[in-house]
C-alpha positions in Angstrom: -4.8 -14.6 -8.0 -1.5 -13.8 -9.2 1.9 -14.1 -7.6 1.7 -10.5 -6.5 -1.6 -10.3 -5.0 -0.7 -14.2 -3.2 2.1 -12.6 -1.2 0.1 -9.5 -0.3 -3.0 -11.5 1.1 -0.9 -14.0 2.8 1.4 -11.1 4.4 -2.6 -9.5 5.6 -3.0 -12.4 7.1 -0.1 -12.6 8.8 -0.1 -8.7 10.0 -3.4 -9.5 12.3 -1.5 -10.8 14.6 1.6 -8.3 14.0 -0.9 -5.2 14.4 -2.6 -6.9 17.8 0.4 -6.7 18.9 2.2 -4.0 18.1 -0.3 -1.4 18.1 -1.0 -1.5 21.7 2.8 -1.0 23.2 1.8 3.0 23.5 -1.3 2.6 24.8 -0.1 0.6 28.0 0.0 2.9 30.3 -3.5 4.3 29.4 -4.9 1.0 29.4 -3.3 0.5 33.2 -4.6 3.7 34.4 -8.3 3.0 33.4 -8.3 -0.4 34.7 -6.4 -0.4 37.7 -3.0 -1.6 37.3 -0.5 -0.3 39.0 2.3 -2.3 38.4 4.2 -1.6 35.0 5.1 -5.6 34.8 1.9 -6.5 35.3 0.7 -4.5 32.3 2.5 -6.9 30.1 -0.1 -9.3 31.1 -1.7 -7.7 27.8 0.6 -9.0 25.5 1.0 -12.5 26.8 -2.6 -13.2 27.2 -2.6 -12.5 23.6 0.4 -14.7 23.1 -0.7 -17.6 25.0 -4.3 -18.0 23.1 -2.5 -17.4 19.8 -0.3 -19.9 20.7 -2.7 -22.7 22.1 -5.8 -22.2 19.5 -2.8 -23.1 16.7 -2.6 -26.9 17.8 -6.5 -27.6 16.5 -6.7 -25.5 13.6 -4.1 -27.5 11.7 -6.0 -30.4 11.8 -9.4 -28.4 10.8 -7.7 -27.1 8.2 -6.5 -31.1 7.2 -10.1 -31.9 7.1 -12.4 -29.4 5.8 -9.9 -27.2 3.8 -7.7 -23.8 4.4 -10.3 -21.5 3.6 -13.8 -22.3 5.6 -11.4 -22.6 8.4 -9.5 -19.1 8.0 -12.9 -17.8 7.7 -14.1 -18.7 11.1 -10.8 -17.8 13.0 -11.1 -14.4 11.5 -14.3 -14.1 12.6 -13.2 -14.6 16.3 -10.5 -12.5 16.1 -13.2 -9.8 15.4 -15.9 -10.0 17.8 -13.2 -11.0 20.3 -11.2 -7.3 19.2 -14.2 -5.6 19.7 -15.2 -6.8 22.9 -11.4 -5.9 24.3 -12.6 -2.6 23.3 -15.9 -2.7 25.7 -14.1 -3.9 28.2 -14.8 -2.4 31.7 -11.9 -4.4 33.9 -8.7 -5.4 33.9 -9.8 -9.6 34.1 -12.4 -9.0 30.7 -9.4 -7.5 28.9 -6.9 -10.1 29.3 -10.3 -13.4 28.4 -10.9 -10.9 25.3 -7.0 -10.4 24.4 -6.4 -14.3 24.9 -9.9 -15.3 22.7 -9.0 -12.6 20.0 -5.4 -14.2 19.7 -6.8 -17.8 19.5 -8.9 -16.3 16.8 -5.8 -15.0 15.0 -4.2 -18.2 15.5 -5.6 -19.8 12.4 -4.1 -16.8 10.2 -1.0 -18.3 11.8 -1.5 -21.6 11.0 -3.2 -21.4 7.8 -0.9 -18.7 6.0 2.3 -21.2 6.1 -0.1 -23.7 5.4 -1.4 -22.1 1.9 2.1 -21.3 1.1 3.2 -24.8 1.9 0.3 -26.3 -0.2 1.5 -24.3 -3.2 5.6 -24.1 -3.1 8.2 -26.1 -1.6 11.7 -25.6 0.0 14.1 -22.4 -1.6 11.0 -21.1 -3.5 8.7 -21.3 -0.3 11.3 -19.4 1.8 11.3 -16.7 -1.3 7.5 -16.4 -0.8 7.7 -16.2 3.0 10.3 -13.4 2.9 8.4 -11.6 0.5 5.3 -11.8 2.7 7.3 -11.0 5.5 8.1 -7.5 3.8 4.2 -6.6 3.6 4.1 -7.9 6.9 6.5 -6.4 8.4 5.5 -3.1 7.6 3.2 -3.8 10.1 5.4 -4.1 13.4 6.8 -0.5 12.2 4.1 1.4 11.7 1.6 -0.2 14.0 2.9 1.8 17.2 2.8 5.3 15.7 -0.7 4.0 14.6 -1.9 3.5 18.1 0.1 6.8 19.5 -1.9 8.5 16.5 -5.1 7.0 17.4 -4.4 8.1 20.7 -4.1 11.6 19.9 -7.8 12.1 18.7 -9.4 9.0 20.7 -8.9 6.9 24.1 -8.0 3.9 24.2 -10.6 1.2 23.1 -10.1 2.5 19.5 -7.3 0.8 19.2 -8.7 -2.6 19.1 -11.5 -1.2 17.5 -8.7 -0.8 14.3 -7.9 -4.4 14.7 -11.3 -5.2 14.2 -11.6 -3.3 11.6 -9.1 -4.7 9.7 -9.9 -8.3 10.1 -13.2 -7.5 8.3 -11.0 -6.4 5.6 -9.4 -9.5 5.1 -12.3 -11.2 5.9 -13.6 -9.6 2.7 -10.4 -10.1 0.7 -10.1 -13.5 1.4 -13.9 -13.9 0.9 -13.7 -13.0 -2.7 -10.0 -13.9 -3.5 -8.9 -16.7 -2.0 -9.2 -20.4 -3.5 -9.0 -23.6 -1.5 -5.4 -25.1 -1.8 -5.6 -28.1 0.0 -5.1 -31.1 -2.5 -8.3 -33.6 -2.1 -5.5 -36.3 -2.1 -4.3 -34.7 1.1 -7.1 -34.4 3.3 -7.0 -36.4 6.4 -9.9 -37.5 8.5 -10.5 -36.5 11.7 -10.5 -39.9 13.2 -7.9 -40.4 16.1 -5.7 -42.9 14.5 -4.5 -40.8 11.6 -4.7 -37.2 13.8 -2.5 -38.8 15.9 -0.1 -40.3 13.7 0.0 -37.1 11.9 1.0 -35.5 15.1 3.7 -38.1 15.8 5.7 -37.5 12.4 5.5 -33.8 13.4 6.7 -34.6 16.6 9.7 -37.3 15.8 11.2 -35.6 13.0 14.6 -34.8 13.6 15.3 -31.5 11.2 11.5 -30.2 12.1 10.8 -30.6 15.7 14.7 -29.4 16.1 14.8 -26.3 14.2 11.3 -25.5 16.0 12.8 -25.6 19.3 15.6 -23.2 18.1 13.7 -20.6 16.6 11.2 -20.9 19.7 14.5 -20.0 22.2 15.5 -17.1 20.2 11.7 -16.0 19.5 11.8 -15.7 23.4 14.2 -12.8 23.2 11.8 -11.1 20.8 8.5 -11.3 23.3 10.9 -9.9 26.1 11.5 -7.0 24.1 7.9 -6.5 23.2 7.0 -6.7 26.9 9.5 -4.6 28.2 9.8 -2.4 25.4 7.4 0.6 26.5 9.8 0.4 29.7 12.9 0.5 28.6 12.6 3.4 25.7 10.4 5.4 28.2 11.4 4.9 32.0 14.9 3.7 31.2 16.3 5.7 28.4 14.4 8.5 28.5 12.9 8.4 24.2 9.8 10.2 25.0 6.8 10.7 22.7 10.4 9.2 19.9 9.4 5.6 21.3 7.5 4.9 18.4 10.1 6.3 15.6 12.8 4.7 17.1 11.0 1.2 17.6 9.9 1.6 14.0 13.6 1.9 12.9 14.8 -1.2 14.9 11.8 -3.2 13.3 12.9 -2.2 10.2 15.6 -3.9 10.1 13.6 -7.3 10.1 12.1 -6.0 7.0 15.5 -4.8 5.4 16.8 -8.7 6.1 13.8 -10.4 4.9 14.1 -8.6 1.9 17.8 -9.6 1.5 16.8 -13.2 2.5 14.4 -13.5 -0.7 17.2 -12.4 -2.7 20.0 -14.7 -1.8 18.0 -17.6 -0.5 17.7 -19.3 -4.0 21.3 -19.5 -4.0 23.1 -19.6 -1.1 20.4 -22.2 0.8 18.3 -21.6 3.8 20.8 -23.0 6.1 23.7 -21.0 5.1 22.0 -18.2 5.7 20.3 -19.3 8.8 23.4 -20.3 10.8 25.3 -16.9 9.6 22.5 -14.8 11.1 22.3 -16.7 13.7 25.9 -16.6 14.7 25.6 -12.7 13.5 22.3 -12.3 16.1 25.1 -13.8 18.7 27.1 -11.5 18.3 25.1 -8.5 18.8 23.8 -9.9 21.6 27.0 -10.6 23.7 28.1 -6.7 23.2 24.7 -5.9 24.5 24.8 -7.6 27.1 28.8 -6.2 27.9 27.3 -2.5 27.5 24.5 -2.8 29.6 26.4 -4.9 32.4 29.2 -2.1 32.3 26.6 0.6 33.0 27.3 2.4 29.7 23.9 2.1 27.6 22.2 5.2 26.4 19.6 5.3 23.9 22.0 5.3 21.0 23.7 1.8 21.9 20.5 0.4 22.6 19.1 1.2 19.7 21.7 0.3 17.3 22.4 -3.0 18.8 18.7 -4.2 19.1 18.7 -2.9 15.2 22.0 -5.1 14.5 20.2 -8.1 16.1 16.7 -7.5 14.5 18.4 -7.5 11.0 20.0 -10.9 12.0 16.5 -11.8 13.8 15.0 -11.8 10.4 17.4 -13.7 8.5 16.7 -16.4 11.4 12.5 -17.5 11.6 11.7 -17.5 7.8 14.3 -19.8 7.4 14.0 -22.1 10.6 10.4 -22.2 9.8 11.2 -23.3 6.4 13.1 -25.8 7.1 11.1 -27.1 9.8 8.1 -27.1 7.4 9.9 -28.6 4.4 10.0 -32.7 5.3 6.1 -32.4 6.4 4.5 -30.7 3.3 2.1 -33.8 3.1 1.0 -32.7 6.4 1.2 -29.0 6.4 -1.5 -27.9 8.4 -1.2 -30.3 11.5 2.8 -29.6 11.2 2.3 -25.4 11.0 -0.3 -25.7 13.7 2.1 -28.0 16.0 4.9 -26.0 15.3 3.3 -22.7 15.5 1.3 -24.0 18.7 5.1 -24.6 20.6 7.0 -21.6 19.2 4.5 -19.2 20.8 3.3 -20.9 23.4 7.3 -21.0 24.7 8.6 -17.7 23.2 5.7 -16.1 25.1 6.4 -18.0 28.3 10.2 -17.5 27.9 9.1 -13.8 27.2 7.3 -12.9 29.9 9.5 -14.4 32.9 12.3 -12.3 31.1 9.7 -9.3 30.6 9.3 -10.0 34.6 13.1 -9.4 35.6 12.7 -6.1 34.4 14.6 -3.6 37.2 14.9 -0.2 35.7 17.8 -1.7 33.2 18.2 -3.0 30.3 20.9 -5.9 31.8 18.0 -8.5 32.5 16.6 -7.9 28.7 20.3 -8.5 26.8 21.3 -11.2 28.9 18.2 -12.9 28.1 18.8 -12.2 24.3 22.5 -13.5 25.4 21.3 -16.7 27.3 18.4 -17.8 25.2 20.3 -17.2 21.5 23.2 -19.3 22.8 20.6 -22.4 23.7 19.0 -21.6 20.0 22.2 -22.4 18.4 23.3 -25.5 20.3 19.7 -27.0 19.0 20.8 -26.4 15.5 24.1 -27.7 16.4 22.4 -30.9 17.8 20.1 -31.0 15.3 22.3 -31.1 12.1 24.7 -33.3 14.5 27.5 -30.6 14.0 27.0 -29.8 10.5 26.7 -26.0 9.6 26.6 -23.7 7.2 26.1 -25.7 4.4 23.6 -25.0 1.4 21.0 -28.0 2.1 17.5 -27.3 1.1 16.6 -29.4 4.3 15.5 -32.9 1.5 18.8 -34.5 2.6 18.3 -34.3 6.1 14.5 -35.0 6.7 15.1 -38.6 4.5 14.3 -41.1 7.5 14.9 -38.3 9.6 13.1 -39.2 12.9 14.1 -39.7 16.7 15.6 -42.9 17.6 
């Protein structure tokens, strides 16, 4: 494969899970209606089911992936994500829905968990945050258009043909991958799957200082991102009044993740991730305290919302490719049990801290920004702990990992 074709497959990958996500936010209220759910909170239920098996399936495929290879596993968790996208679409109650959501996103996990890991296997530190921003581009494209896909879809079909897309689409990277794809994993680096070294594995993920920090950080501000998702049908809808313009306007704001993350594969060779980490995130800060000033002073209106959630989105994306390089680069020995790890407690908390902020929702927007507010402040003071003060500097992340483990 060349170059090219590597970042599109590995942004496919990635977009499963941005398309079984995004794709449904129209379709909630139909989905409600014809199972039953009254409650406009409760329908988030749809996302974090989704969330919460992506997030826990992610802590076994690493170590799959360690033992028998990248690509027999990938195959397999495709595979899931299929049959179990197809059966959300045959599903007759609201309790079927929410098993099928949570198996498809366990499914999807391993497109998670073995996309950073093929990636990781084949470039290291600057030059691996390049090739994750310019997957993140393909993939991104996703997030924007995947909502006007589903309000399309709803147009000339109910509901269930929504998932029915996602299934369709897995079989076509099924098929890419299929044909395409070579294993990456060195035979060097294969590691049993015996208890002693599975857990030792484990432990390095879990004591090094610069990874299991900058996991934690980009899990708190990830948070702010599922409690947009969940309320986002809400807000634009019952709250500012957007209309059938939902779907344009929450394409715009996602664009700005894909503006940033092609600006980050620009400058990331030379200014360093964590330059331009800790900027954004200071930059997402910001955004996010005159947010949360608007909407406590009763003067949002569909205009300040959406220019402000674009400001922080831009930021947003200048944020996670980077923390999840730097978090990946003192582990590439052990890159599949350290992306499934990481991946398994970034989602597995950005969905819980997600969901209890999705569940404040009151007909504002102040419970939404404050949590953007709240949980993008404790984001920064892990980094802070984490590089013991230090910020802004142009460290590829080498320095810091050297012996680099709790003590």
């Amino acid at each position: 494969m060349g170059f090219g074709q590597f970042v599109a497959l590995i942004a496919a990958m990635m977009a499963t899970n941005a398309l079984a996500i995004d794709s449904m936010l129209p379709a909630m209220p139909q989905i409600g209606e014809a199972l039953g759910i009254a409650s406009a909170n409760e329908r988030q239920w749809i996302l974090t089911a989704y969330l919460l098996g992506f997030g826990a399936a992610q802590i076994v495929y690493g170590s799959l992936a360690d033992r028998f290879g990248r690509k027999p596993v990938l195959m397999v968790g495709l595979a899931l994500y299929v049959v179990f996208a197809a059966l959300c679409a045959f599903s007759t109650s609201f309790e079927m829905l929410l098993i099928a959501r949570a198996l498809c996103g366990a499914g999807a996990a391993a497109t998670r968990v073995l996309s950073v890991s093929i990636v990781r296997d084949c470039y290291s530190g600057r030059q691996m945050a390049r090739v994750m921003s310019l997957s993140f581009i393909v993939f991104l494209g996703v997030p924007i258009i995947a909502p006007s896909v589903g309000q399309a879809i709803l147009l000339v079909a109910p509901w269930p043909w929504v998932f029915g897309i996602l299934a369709i689409f897995g079989l076509a990277v099924i098929a890419w991958a299929a044909v395409k794809l070579p294993e990456t994993l060195h035979p060097e680096d294969r590691v049993p799957l015996a208890a002693g070294p599975v857990l030792a594995a484990f432990k390095e993920c879990l004591t090094n200082r610069v990874a299991v920090g900058y996991t934690l950080a980009a899990t708190l501000v990830l948070g702010g991102l599922f409690g947009f998702l969940n309320s986002a049908q809400q807000v634009f809808v019952d709250v500012l009044g957007a209309g059938k313009a939902f779907t344009l306007i929450f394409a715009a704001i996602a664009g700005g993740i894909a503006v940033s993350s092609l600006l980050n594969a620009q400058i990331v060779d030379k200014l360093g991730m964590r330059l331009v980490s800790h900027t954004a995130l200071v930059g997402y800060l910001v955004f996010a305290a005159i947010h949360a000033v608007v909407a406590l002073s009763g003067h949002e209106t569909l205009w300040t919302f959406s220019l402000l959630q674009a400001g922080m989105m831009f930021c947003f994306g200048l944020v996670m490719g980077n923390f999840g390089a730097i978090a990946m680069e003192p582990l590439g020995h052990l890159a599949g049990t350290a992306a499934s790890v990481q991946g398994f407690i970034t989602t597995i908390g950005g969905a819980l801290i997600g969901f209890w902020i999705g569940q404040l929702f009151d007909g504002t927007t102040v419970p939404l920004t404050l949590g953007f507010a709240g949980f993008g402040v404790a984001g920064l003071v892990a980094v802070l702990i984490t590089e013991k003060g230090r910020m802004f500097h142009a460290g590829t992340g080498a320095p810091a990992a050297e012996g680099a483990g709790f003590h």
